[in-house]
C-alpha positions as CSV (number, residue, x, y, z in Angstrom):
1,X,-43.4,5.8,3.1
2,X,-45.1,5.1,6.7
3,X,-48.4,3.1,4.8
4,X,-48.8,0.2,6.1
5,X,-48.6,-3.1,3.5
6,X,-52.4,-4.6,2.5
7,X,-51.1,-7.8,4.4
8,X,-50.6,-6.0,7.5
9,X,-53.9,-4.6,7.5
10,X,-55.4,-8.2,7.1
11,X,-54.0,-9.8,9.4
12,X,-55.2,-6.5,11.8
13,X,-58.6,-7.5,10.5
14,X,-58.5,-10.8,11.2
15,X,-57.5,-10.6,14.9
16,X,-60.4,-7.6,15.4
17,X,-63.1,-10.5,14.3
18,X,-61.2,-12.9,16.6
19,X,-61.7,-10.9,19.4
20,X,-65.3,-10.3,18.6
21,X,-66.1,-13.9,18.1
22,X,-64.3,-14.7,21.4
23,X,-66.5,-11.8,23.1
24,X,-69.6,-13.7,21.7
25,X,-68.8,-17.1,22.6
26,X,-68.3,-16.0,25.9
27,X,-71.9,-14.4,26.3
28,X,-73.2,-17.3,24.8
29,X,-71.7,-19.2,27.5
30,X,-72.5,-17.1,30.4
31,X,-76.3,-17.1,29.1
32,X,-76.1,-21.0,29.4
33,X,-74.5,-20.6,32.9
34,X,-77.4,-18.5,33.9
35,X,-79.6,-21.0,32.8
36,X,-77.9,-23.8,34.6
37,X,-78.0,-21.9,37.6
38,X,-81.4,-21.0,37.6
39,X,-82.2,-25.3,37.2
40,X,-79.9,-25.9,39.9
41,X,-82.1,-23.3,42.2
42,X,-85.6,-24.7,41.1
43,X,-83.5,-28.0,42.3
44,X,-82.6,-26.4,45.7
45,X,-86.3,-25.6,45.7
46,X,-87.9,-29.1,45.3
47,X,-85.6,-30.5,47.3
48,X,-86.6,-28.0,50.7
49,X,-90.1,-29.3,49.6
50,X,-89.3,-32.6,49.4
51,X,-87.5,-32.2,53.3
52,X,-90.8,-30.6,54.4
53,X,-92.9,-33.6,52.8
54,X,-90.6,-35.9,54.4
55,X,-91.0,-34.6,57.9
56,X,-94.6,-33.8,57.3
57,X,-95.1,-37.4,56.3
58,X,-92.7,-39.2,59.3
59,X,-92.5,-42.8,57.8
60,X,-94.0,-43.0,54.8
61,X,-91.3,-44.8,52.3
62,X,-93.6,-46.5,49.6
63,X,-95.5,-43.2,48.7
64,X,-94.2,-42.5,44.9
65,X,-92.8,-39.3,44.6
66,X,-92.5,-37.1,41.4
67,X,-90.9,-33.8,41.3
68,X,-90.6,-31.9,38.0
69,X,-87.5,-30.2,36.6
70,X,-88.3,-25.9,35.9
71,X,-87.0,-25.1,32.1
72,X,-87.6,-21.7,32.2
73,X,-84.1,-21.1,30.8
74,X,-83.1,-23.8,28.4
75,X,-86.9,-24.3,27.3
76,X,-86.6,-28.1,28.0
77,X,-90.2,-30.4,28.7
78,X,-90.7,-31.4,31.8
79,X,-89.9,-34.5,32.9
80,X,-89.9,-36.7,36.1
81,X,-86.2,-37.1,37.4
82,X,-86.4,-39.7,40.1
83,X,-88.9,-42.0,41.7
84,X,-88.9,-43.6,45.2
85,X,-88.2,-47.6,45.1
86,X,-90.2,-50.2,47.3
87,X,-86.7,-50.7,49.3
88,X,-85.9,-47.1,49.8
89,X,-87.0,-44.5,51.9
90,X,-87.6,-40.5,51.5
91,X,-84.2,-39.8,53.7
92,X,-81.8,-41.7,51.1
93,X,-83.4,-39.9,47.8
94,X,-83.2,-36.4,50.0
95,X,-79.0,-37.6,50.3
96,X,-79.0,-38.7,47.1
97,X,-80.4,-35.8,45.4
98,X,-78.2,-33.4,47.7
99,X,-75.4,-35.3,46.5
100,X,-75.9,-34.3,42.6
101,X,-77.0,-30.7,43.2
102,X,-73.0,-30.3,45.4
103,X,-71.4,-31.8,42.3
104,X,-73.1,-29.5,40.3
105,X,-72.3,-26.9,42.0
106,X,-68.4,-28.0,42.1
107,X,-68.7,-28.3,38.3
108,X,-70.4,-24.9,38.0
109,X,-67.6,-23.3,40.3
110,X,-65.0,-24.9,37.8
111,X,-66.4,-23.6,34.7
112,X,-66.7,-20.0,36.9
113,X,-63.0,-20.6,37.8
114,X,-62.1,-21.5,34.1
115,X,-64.0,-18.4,33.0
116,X,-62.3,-16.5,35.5
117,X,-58.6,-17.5,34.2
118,X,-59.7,-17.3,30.7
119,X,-60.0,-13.3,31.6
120,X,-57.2,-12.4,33.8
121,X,-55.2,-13.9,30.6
122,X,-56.7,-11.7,28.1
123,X,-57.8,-14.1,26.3
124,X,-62.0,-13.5,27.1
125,X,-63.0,-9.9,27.7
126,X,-66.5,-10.3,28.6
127,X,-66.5,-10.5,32.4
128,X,-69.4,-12.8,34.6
129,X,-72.2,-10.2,35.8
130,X,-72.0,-9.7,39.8
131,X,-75.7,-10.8,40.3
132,X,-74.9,-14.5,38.9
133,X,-71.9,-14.7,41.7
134,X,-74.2,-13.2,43.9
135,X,-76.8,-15.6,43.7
136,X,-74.5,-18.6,43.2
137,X,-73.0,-17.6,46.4
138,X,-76.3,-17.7,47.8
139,X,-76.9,-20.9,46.7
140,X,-73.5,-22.4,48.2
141,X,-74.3,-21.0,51.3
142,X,-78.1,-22.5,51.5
143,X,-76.2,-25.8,50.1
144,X,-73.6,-25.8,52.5
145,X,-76.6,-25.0,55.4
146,X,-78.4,-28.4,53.8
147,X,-75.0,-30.6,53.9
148,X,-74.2,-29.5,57.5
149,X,-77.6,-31.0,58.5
150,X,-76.9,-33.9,56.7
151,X,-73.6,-34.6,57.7
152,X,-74.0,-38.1,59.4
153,X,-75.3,-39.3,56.0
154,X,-71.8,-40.0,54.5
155,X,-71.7,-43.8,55.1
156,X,-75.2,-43.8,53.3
157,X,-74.3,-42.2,50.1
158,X,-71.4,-44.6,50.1
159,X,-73.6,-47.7,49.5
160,X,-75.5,-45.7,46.7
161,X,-74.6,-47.2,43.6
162,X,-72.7,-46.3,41.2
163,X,-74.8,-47.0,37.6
164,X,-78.0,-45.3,39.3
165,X,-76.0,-42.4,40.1
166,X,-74.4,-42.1,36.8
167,X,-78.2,-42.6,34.8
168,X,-79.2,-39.8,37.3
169,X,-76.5,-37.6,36.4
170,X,-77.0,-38.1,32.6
171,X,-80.6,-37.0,32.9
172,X,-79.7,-33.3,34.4
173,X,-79.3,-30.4,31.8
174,X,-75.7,-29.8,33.7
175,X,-73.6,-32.7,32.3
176,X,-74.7,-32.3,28.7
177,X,-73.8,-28.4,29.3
178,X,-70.7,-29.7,30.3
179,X,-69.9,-31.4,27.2
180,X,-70.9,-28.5,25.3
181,X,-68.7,-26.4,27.4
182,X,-65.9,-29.2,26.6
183,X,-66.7,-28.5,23.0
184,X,-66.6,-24.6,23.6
185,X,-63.5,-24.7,25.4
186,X,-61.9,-26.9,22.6
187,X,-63.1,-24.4,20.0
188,X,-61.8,-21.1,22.0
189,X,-58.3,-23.1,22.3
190,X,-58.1,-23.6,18.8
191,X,-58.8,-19.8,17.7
192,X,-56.2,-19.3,20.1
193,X,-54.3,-21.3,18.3
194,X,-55.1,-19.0,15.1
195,X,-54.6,-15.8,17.0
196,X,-51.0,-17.1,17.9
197,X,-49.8,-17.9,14.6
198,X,-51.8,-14.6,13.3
199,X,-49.9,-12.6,16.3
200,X,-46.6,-14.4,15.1
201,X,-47.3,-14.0,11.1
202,X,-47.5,-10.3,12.0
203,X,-44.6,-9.8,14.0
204,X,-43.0,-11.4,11.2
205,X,-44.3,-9.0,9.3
206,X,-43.5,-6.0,11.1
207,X,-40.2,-7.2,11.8
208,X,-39.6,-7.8,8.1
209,X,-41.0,-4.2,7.7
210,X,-38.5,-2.8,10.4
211,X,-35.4,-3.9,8.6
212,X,-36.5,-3.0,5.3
213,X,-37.2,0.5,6.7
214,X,-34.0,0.3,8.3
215,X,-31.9,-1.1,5.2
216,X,-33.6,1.9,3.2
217,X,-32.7,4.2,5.5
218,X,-28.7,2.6,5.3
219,X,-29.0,3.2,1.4
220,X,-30.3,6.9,1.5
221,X,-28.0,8.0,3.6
222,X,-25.3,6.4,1.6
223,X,-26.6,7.8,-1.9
224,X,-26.9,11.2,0.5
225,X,-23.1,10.8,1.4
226,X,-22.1,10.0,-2.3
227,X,-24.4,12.9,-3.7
228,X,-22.2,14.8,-1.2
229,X,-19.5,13.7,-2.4
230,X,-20.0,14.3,-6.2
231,X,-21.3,17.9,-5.5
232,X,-18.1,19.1,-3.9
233,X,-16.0,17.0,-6.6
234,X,-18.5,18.7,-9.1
235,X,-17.6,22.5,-7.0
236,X,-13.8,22.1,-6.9
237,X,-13.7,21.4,-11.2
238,X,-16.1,23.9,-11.2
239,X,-13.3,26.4,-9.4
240,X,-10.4,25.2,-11.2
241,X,-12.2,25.8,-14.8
242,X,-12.5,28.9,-13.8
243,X,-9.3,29.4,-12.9
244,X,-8.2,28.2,-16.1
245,X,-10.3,30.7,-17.7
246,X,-9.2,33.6,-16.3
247,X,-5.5,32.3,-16.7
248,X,-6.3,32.1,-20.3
249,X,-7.6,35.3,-20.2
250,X,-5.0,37.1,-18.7
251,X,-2.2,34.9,-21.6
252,X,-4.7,36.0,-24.9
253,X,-4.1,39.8,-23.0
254,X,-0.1,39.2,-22.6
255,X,-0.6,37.7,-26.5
256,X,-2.0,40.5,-27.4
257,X,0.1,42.9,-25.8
258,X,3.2,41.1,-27.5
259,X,2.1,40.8,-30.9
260,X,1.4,44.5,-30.9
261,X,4.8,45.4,-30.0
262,X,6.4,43.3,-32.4
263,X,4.0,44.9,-35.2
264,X,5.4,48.4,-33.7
265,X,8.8,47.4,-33.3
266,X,8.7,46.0,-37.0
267,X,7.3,48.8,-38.5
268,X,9.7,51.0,-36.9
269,X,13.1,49.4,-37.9
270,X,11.7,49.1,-41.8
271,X,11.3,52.7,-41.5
272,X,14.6,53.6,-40.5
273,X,16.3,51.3,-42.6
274,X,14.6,52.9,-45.7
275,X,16.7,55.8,-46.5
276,X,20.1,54.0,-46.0
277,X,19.3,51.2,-49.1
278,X,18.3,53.7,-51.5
279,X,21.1,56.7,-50.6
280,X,23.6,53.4,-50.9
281,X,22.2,52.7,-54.3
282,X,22.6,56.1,-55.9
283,X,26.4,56.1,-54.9
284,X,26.8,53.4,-56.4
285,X,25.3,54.4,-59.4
286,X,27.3,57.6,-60.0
């Protein structure tokens, strides 16, 4: 009586490969964090060496300067991110490039945050490995060491402009990662979405279970009660046909008894009254 209905055990199914495809996404999406992260370093890296060719340098401003992107990661080419302009100097692309690797560390730290909220609720159970926090702490801190020394430098990123900055942004791995984490977000809410109505359709269920348990239970105990019932109705004729059959017993004995002392009592007076008709007939004979 205790098997669970085939429905039941779908629906229990169907939230296990939930949980494993939300497991899986979430790898997926830490090993693309990793990835970022390790860009964002080789970043860090070219842009200590572009300070040190800067100072080495002093004055120079018209020198071209091409630094190459690491893919070791995502596997992308390389491919020259920024160039030095007649009008500008190595100071303002050394701002300007410090400037993109802080907002991607911001947007890093959101997705982190987001990842980090996504597991306290339950809802992701593969946790961020302590050596990526690590080193993205690291990284903060040798950031926040770089913007410290640059901290006079605000006014001068204000007059950077805006479309530059934007075609700049577009060509680092961390904003199309972005998207796809958009995407990945959008797909995780919407199996949530399924996992809901699932979790609903199978309380449903199991409530629907519970009170048809509970109704049957109602109806055997009443058919128990009636059985009950009908056995000691079914006892007390039983007692009182027996009861008639000894009383009609005992009145076939008292029958019995009766009928043979008529039969005696009978036989008896025809004998006596024998003799009297037949010496009344010879007197009146003679």
């Amino acid at each position: 009586m205790k098997r669970e209905c085939v429905s039941c055990c779908e629906l229990r199914q169907e939230l296990v490969e939930l949980r494993e495809s939300s497991v899986v996404r979430a790898r997926e999406d830490h090993d693309q964090c990793v990835a970022i992260f390790q860009q964002m370093q080789e970043l860090v890296k070219m842009n200590a060496s572009l300070a040190r060719g800067s100072n080495r340098s002093g004055g120079r401003g018209e020198d071209e300067i091409t630094y190459t992107r690491s893919s070791a990661a995502s596997g992308s080419v390389k491919e020259t991110v920024a160039r030095v302009n007649g009008g500008e100097d190595v100071g303002t692309q050394i701002r300007r490039l410090q400037a993109i690797v802080v907002q991607q560390a911001q947007e890093l730290e959101a997705v982190r945050r987001r990842k980090r909220d996504a597991t306290a609720d339950g809802r992701v159970q593969y946790a961020v490995t302590t050596p990526l926090g690590n080193q993205l702490e690291k990284f903060q801190d040798s950031d926040e060491e770089n913007a410290s020394t640059d901290s006079g430098n605000e006014d001068a990123l204000s007059d950077f402009a805006s479309g530059r900055h934007a075609d700049q942004l577009r060509k680092l791995p961390l904003t199309s990662l972005h998207a796809q984490l958009k995407g990945k977000d959008l797909q995780l809410k919407h199996l949530q979405q399924v996992n809901a109505k699932l979790e609903t359709r199978f309380g449903q269920l199991v409530d629907r279970k519970r009170s048809m348990a509970q109704s049957f239970q109602q109806t055997a105990r009443t058919q128990q009660a009636q059985l009950k019932k009908y056995l000691a109705y079914i006892r007390q004729q039983t007692l009182e046909r027996k009861a008639l059959e000894r009383q009609a017993r005992q009145l076939n004995q008292y029958v019995a008894v009766l009928e043979k002392k008529v039969v005696d009592y009978s036989f008896r007076s025809s004998s006596r009254h024998g003799p009297e008709v037949s010496g009344a007939k010879l007197h009146h004979d003679t």
